[in-house]
N, C-alpha and C positions, 0 to 999 in steps of 0.2 A: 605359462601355458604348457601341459602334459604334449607330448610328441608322441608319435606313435610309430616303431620302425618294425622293419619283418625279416629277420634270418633264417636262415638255412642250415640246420646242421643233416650230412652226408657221412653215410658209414657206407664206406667201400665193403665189399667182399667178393671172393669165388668163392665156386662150387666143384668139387671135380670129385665122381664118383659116391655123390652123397657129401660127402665133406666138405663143411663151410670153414673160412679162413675170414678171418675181420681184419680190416688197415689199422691200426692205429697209431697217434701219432701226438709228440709233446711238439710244443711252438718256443721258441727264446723266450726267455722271460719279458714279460710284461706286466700283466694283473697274476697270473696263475700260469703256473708250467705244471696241468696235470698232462696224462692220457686223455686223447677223446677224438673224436672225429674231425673230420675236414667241415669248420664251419666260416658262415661269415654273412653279410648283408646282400639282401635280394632288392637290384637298383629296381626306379619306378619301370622302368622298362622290360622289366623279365617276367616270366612266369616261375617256378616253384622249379621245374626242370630245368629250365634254362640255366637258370642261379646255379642248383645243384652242379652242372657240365659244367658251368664254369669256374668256379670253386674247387672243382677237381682237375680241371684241367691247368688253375693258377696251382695250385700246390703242390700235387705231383706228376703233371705232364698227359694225363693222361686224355684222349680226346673223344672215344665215345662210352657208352656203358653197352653191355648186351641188355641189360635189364633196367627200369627204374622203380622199384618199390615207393611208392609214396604210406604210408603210416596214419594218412589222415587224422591227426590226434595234436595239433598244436597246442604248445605251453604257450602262456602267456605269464609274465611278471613284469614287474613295475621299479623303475630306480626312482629317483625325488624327480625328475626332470622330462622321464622317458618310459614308455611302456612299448613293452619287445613283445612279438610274438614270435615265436619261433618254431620252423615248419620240420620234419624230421622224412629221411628220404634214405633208400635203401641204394647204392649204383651194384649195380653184377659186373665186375669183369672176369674177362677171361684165367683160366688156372695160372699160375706162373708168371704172370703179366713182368715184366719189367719195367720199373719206375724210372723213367733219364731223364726225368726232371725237376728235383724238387727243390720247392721253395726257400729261399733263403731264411724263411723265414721258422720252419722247422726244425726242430733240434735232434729228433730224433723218430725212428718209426723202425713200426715190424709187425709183420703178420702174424696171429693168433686163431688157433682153436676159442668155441667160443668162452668157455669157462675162464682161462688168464685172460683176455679181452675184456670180460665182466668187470672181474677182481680187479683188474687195473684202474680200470675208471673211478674215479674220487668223487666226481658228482653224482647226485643223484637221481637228476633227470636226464644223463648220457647212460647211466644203467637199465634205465627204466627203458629210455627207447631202444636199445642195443636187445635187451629181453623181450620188446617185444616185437623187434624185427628177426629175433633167429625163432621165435616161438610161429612167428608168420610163416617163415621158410622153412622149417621143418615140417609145418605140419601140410603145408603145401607138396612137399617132397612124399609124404606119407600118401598121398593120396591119388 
């Protein structure tokens, strides 16, 4: 029998003075140690935001967002056993924010302009929604 689960992926950013800054961040090896956001499983109990705060608040400490961009545009694909949707979500923190708490589980991170943030990402549906949350927020800024 086909499963059906629903994750979360969560691309932190500020803003200050116009200028947007992306988190991104590698995990220990496991399946893949690319670049990519703060993702992971939304329990039956959460809604979409919920997930997202908490997901970011498990892997770099952080507890509220100023902002949450929702993207409304979930992927959906399929393994032999399991079919994932996955929701994509924009959090705003503050400029400069300091991160005191991050996951063991992380290997690495650092804040980017959006162009290296892009280029970094290896996948192809963390590019996709990463362009189309800064194409959201700029033109948002522009207006």
């Amino acid at each position: 029998m086909l499963s059906l689960s629903h994750r979360v992926k969560v691309f932190v950013y500020s803003q200050c003075a116009g200028e947007l800054q992306y988190l991104i961040l590698k995990h220990q090896p496991k399946h893949e140690t690319v670049w990519g956001p703060i993702e992971g499983p939304i329990h039956p109990s959460e809604n979409l935001e919920l997930a997202a705060c908490r997901r970011v608040r498990d892997e770099i400490g952080l507890e509220r967002p100023v902002a949450l961009v929702d993207l409304r545009k979930p992927e959906r694909w399929s393994l032999p056993e399991e079919s994932i949707v996955e929701w994509v979500l924009g959090y705003r923190t503050e400029p400069g924010v300091e991160l005191r708490r991050i996951a063991s589980a992380v290997s690495e991170f650092r804040w980017n302009e959006f162009e290296p943030a892009f280029h970094a990402m290896e996948l192809p549906g963390d590019r996709d929604a990463i362009l189309r949350l800064h194409l959201l927020l700029t033109t948002q800024t522009l207006e």
